[in-house]
Structure formats: structure tokens, C-alpha cells
N, C-alpha and C positions, 0 to 999 in steps of 0.2 A: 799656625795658631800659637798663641802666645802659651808657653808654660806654667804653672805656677810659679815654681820658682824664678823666672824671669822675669813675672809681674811683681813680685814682691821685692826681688833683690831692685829692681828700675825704683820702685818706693822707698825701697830702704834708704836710697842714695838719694833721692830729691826730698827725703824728712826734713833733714835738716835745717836745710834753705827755706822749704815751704814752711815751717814753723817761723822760720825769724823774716818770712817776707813783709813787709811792710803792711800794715792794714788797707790802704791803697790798692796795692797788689794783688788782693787777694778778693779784697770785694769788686777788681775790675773784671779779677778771672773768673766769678761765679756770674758777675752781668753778663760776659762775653758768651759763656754757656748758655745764659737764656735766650741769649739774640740769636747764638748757633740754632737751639732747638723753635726759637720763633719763625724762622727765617726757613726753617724745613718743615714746616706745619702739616702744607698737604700730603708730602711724603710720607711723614710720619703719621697721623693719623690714618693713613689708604692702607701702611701695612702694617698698625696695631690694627685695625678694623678687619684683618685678613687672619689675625692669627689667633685674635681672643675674644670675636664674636658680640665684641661690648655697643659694638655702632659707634658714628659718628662723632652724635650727639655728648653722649659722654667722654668717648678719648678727646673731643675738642675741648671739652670743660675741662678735664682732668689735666691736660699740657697746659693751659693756663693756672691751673696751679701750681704747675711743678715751676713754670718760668717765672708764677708769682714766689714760689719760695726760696727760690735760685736768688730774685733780687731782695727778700728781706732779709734773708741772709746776710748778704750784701751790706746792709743796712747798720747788720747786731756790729759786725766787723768795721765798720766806721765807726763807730759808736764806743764800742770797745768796752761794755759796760763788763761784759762776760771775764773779760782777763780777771776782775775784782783786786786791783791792786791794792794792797795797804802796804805802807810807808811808816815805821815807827821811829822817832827819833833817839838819839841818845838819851836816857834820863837817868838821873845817881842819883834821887831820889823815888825814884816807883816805886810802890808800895811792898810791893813783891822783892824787891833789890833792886840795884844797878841795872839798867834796860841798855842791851848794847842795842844797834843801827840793824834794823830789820826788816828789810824790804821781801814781802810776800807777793805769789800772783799766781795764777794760772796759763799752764804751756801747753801745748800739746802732746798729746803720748806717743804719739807715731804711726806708723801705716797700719791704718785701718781695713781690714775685711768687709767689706756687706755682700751680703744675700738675696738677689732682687729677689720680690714677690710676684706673685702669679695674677691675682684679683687689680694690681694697682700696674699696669707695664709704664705707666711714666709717674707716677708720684712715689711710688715705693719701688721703684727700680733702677736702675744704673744711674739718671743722674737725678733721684729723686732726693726724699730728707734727711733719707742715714747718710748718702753723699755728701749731699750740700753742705750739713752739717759738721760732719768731718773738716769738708773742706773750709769752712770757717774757721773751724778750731786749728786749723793749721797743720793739718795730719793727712797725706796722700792717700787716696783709696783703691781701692784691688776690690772690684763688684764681676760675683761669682753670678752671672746669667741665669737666667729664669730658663727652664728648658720651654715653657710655653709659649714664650714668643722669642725664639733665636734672634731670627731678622732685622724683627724688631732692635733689637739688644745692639750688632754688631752696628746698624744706621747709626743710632743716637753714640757708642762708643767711638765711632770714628767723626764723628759733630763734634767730641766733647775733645779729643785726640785732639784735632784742629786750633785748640784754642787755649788748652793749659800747659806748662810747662812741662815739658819731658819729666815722666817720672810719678808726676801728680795723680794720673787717672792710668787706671789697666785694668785689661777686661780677661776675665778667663771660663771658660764652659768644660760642664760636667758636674757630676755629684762627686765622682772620686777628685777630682781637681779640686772640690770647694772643700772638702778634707784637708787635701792635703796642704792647701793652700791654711788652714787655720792651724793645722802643727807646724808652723813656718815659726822659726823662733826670732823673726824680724814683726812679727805680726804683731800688735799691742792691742788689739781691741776687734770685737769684731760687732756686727747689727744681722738682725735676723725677724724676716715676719714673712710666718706662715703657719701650719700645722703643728702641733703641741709637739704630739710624735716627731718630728722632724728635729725641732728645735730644741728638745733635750736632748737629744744625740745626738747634736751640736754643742749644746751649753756642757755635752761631758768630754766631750774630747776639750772645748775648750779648758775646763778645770780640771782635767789629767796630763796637761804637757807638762816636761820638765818648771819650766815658769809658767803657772796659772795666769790667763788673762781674764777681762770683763767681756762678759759676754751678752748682750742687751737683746734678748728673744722676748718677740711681740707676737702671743701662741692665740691669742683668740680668747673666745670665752659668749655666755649665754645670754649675756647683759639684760639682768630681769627686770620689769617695768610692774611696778605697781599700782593699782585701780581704787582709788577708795570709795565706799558706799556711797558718800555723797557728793562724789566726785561722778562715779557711772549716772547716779539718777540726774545731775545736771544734765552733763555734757555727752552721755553713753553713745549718738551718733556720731559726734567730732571727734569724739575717742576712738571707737571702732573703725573710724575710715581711716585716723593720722597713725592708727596703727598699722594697716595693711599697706596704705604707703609704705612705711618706712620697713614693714617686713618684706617686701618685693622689690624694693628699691634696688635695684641691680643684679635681679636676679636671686638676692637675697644673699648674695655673697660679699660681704665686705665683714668685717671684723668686728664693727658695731651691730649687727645684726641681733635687733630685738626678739630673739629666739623663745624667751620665759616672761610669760605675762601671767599677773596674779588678780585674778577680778572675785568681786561679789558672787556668790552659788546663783541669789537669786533674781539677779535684774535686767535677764535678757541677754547681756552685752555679748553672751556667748556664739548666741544664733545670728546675731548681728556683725560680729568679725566673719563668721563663716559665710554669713549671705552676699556682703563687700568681696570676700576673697574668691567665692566661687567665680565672681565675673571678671577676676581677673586675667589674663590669656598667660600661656605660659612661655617665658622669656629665654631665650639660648644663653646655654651657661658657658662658664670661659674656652670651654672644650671637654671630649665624650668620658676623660679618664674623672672631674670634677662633677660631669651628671653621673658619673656611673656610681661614685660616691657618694652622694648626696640620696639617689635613690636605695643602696645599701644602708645605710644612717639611717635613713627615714624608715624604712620595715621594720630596722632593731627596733627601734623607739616604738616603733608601734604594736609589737609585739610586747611590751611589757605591763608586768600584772596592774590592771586599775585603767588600761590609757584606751578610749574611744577614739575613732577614725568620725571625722567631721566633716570632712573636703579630702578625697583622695582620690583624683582624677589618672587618668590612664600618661607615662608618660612622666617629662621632670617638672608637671608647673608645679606651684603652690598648696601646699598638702597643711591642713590644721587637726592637731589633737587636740583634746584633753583629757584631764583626771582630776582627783580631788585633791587636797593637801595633803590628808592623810594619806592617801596612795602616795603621792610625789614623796609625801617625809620619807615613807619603807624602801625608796628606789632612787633617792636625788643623785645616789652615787653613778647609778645608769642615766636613771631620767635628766640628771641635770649637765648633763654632758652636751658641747657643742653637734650643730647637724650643718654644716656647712651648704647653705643653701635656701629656700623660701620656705621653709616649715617655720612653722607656731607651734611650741606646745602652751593653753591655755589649761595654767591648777586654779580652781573653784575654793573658795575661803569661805567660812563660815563668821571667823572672827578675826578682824586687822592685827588684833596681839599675838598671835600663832601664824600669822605670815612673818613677825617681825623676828621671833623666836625662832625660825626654818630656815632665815635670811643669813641667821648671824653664825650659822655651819653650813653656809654654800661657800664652797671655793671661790678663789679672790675670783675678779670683774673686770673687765676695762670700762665698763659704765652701771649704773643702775637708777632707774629714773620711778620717780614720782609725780601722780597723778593725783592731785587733790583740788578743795575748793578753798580761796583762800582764808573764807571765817575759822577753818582747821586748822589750819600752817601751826598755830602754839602746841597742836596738839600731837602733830604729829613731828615733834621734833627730836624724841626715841628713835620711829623709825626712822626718820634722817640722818642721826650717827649710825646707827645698824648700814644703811646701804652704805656711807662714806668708810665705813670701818671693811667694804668688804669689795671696794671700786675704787678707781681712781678719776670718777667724774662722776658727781650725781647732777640730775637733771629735775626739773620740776616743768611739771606739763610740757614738757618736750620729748622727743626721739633722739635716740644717741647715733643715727645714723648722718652724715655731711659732719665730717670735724672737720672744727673751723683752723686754720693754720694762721694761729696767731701769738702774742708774747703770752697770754694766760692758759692757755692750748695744755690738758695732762690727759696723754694717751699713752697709760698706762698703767695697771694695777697690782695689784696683791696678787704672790704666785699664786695659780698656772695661767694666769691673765701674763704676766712678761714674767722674765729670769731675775729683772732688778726692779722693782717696785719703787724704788725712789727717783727713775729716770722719766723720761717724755721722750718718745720717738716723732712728736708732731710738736709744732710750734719752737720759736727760738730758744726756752730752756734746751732742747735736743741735742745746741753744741755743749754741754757741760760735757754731757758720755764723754768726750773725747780730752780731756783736759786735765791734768793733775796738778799739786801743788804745789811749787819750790817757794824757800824762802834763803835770803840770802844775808849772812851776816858779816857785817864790818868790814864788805867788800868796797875796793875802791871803784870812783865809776867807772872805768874801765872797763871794771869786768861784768858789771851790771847789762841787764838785757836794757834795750830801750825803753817799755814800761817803767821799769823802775829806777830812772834815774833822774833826778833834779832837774832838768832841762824839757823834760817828758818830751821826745822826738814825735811821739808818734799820737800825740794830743788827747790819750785816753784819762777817763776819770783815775784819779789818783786819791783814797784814804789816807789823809794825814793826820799824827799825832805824837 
């Protein structure tokens, strides 16, 4: 089994060259990856389906994402928009003074760390979008294996082996390995999604080595959806079923998981989620250490002062509480805590300005959506900066669960939602994490990277001035 140190020094050494590979080169090695993981489909799907319980159905959709994100990737890296070149000319007149020759861009920082995730075994794991990503920005990766699907892990790292250039991809297992591997002082960055817990004693060893790196952890969060009066008396059955979809939606375990809904006291909608949810069956979670979890979470939660049991079936299916606001305000520090799993907890409002006011002291979000009608929308544009000031994706009459993997894609929010708030672990912004800035003055072309020199080799947009 591969070292740490052995997968990082193999990175340290293919940095270099992987950064200055051609844009060619590199969007052919992320295609070559999809075709690898295409081309292994029923394999792979037969033993994620053996080890995480998710079914077919899903690991088939989910590998079409990864091999869809593998080639837009692909794509950003043709394109080259991401480098952000600017080119300023001489001028002895600038306003400022004399402007020497200053060519600026974005390079890559170097071997990258990720963390595969447990809930996601091919989009958030070995060669999912902290990968891929890296691998756009031109930065080798070292992906520390999810202990929940090994097999898994080693199939898809010796597919991806196959096809990138020595150095580029390594795989290494253990928790003490994924340590040790992130005090490696060749390491320049590392990705991380899973449990909050987890991932700041991650993000603190990363901010205690000798040289401090970035450490981009995607910890989860409650993602509360709000119901307005004349929003419930519209639409209160569309509402109450596109909720319990989207709260059971795989078990309830994904990271969007609309956990905090905020409804009307008195318009029903309450009895109505519980009566959808009870007929729902109860769905196998990734495995027994994540039900066993999940059913611990859900007793604390339900043990605290103000919360009623609505649906609490024998067993890990679908369990719904609630309480009042006022309850939820005296305990948000407990109650508004993630439950990893199909719980609902549903708070009851009396007045829309005192949810908006409760909203704006809940810990950051990776989403929070709104539910209204649209003759309201002017009116409710308070709370609309409330949830944007407290998420990093508001939603209007939608579920934050299916993120879309696309160029406008922010999965990511205000801390304990991620470590950095100004990044996106989904969709093409993703490859910025990995990129820093040089600028180069009064150099001849020579010394210039290809981006920025007068001939532009490598065909990308070039800001001139």
C-alpha cells in the first residue's frame, strides 16, 4: 500500500510539469478519466452498490455525474477563462505614474489533498469535483479513501492510475495516513466533505503546520426552508409532499438535506407533512455506524425542552418533530444543529418578522429557501437578504436537495456550513481553490509562462491594456 509520504513526494515531482501541461493535456487526461470510469460502469456500480447500500438507481445517476463533471471540466480547461489573464502595457503616462509591463494570471498551487466523502462514493470521492477540479487547475492530487467503500476506492484509483500521468493521481487509506499526509510540507491545499467534527480537526492541523495551507471543508449544515401564510394556504399539499421528497430523498443523507422548516401555527401544513411522511418506508442508510448515528441525533433532538415526536417509527426510517419558535429561539444552539439522516424538525411561527429576526443568529447555511406566492415577492425582500446573508444558495419555491453541477453552481456557505465561504466545491468556479496569483514584471518573453506572452500559445482569453 502506497505511503503517505510516497504519494505526495510522486505529486511533489509531477507539479511542476502538470501545472505547465498544455490545456490540451490536461482536459484530454480528465476526458480519458471519464471514459476509464464509463467504460467500468457495471463494475463499478455492482461494488458501490455492495458497500453503501445506496442501489443501483442512484450510483448509476451519480457516475454520470462524475463522468459529466470530469468532461466540463475538461471544457473550463479549453477555454481557459479561469487562468484570468490581464496584460498591462507600458504607459509613462498612467495616472498613478509610469506603469511598467505587467502581465498577471492564475497558476496552480500544487499537490493537492482531498478527503473522499462517505454519502457521495463517486462524485465526492477519488475522482470526483475536489479531483477533477484540482486536476483542471493543474495541481496533482493525493485522495485519502473514504473508509466506507475501500473497494470501491482502490477499482476507480487504479482506472484513474491507468490513464494520468505518473505522479498526477495517488491514493492513500487510513485516518492516521490522511493526517499525516496533510502535515506533508509538499501539500499546498487540501478539500474536505463530511462531518463538522471531522473537518475542523482537519482545517486545524491544517492552520497549525509550520506553513499554514487552505483548507476548503464542506461540514454540512440544517438548510431551513421557509413557508409563508399565503404561500401554505395556496399551495399547503404541493408543499408538504415536495418537502418530504426532498427530506428522504436518499435516505436523507446528503448535505442539502432540508432538516429546519418554518411554517404557519395555524394552517394545517403540519399534520400534513406528518401524514406524507408516515407512508413513507424506511430506506437503508450508507451503513450501521451512519444509522446508528442518525438514531442517536434524532433521540437528543427529541429530548429537548418544547419538541413533540410527530412520526417516530421503530427502526431508522423517517422520524418528524416539532416546536414552536419560541421554543426553537431558547435551544437553536442545540435544536438547530444538523441530524444527519430523514428527520424534520418542523418550528411553528406566529409572525413572518420573528422568523426573519431568528434567521439572522442561525449559523451560516449551505442553502436556505423560500416558499412564497408570487403577489409577495416585493414584500418579502428583507427576508430574502436575511437567508442570503446566512447561505450560500437561496432558493425560491424549490428544495436545495439535486445541486446542479454547473458554471453558476455555489455550494458553499458562511462558517460551519464550509472552512472558506468565498469558495464553491460544486460547479466550475471549484477550480479557483486551487490557483494563486503571480504577476510578472518587465520580464522578457522568455521567461513568461505561455498565458502571458504576446503570441498566446495556448489560445486563452488575454485582458489587455
Amino acid at each position: 500500500m502506497t505511503t503517505p509520504d510516497q504519494a505526495v513526494s510522486a505529486a511533489e515531482a509531477a507539479a511542476a510539469g502538470w501545472a505547465a501541461a498544455p490545456p490540451e493535456t490536461r482536459a484530454a487526461t480528465l476526458t480519458a478519466v471519464a471514459d476509464a470510469l464509463e467504460e467500468a460502469r457495471a463494475e463499478l456500480v455492482a461494488l458501490a452498490d455492495g458497500e453503501s447500500r445506496l442501489g443501483e438507481t442512484r450510483l448509476n445517476a451519480e457516475l454520470t455525474r462524475t463522468t459529466f463533471q470530469l468532461r466540463l471540466f475538461a471544457g473550463e480547461v479549453r477555454a481557459g477563462g479561469f487562468l484570468d489573464v490581464r496584460i498591462d502595457r507600458p504607459d509613462p503616462d498612467w495616472p498613478s505614474g509610469p506603469r511598467p509591463d505587467l502581465r498577471r494570471y492564475r497558476t496552480a498551487v500544487g499537490p493537492v489533498l482531498v478527503f473522499a466523502a462517505g454519502n457521495f462514493p463517486f462524485a465526492f470521492s477519488v475522482a470526483g469535483g475536489d479531483t477533477s477540479s484540482a486536476w483542471a487547475a493543474g495541481c496533482p492530487v493525493v485522495v485519502k479513501a473514504h473508509p466506507g467503500h475501500p473497494r470501491l476506492s482502490r477499482l476507480t484509483a487504479a482506472l484513474v492510475t491507468a490513464v494520468v500521468p505518473e505522479g498526477v493521481f495517488g491514493l492513500i487509506e487510513g485516518e492516521r495516513e490522511g493526517v499525516e499526509a496533510l502535515g506533508h510540507p509538499a501539500i499546498a491545499a487540501a478539500a474536505f466533505t463530511g462531518s463538522q467534527r471531522g473537518g475542523l480537526a482537519l482545517a486545524r492541523v491544517a492552520a497549525e503546520r509550520p506553513v499554514p495551507i487552505p483548507f476548503y471543508g464542506e461540514l454540512g449544515s440544517v438548510n431551513p426552508a421557509v413557508v409563508t401564510e399565503r404561500a401554505a394556504k395556496a399551495r399547503g399539499e404541493e408543499i408538504a409532499a415536495a418537502y418530504v421528497g426532498s427530506l428522504t430523498l436518499g435516505a436523507g443523507q446528503f448535505c442539502t438535506n432540508p432538516g429546519l422548516l418554518f411554517v404557519p401555527a395555524h394552517d394545517g401544513i403540519v399534520d400534513r407533512i406528518a401524514g406524507l411522511l408516515g407512508a413513507v418506508p424506511a430506506a437503508p442508510m450508507l451503513n450501521d455506524r451512519v444509522e446508528s448515528g442518525y438514531l442517536a441525533a434524532a433521540d437528543t433532538l427529541a429530548g429537548r425542552p418544547g419538541v413533540r415526536r410527530l412520526l417516530w417509527p421503530e427502526g431508522p426510517g423517517p422520524r418528524l418533530l416539532t416546536m414552536s419558535l419560541a421554543d426553537f429561539a431558547a435551544d437553536k444552539d442545540v435544536a438547530g444543529e444538523e441530524c444527519f439522516g430523514p428527520l424534520g424538525l418542523v418550528v411553528t411561527y406566529e409572525h413572518l418578522t420573528e422568523v426573519a429576526a431568528l434567521l439572522a443568529s442561525l449559523p451560516g447555511q449551505l442553502t436556505a429557501s423560500l416558499h412564497g406566492e408570487e403577489p409577495e415577492a416585493a414584500e418579502l425582500t428583507g427576508l430574502t437578504a436575511v437567508l442570503a446573508g446566512r447561505s450560500g444558495r437561496v432558493l425560491w419555491n424549490q428544495w436545495p436537495t439535486g445541486v446542479s453541477v454547473t458554471h453558476a453552481m455555489q455550494h458553499g456557505g458562511p462558517f460551519p456550513a464550509t472552512t472558506t465561504p468565498a469558495t464553491t466545491s460544486v460547479g466550475t468556479a471549484a477550480v479557483e481553490r486551487f490557483l494563486r496569483p503571480v504577476a510578472y514584471q518587465g520580464c522578457p518573453p522568455e521567461l513568461l509562462p505561455p498565458p502571458l506572452r504576446d503570441d498566446n500559445p495556448w489560445g486563452v482569453p488575454q485582458r489587455l491594456s
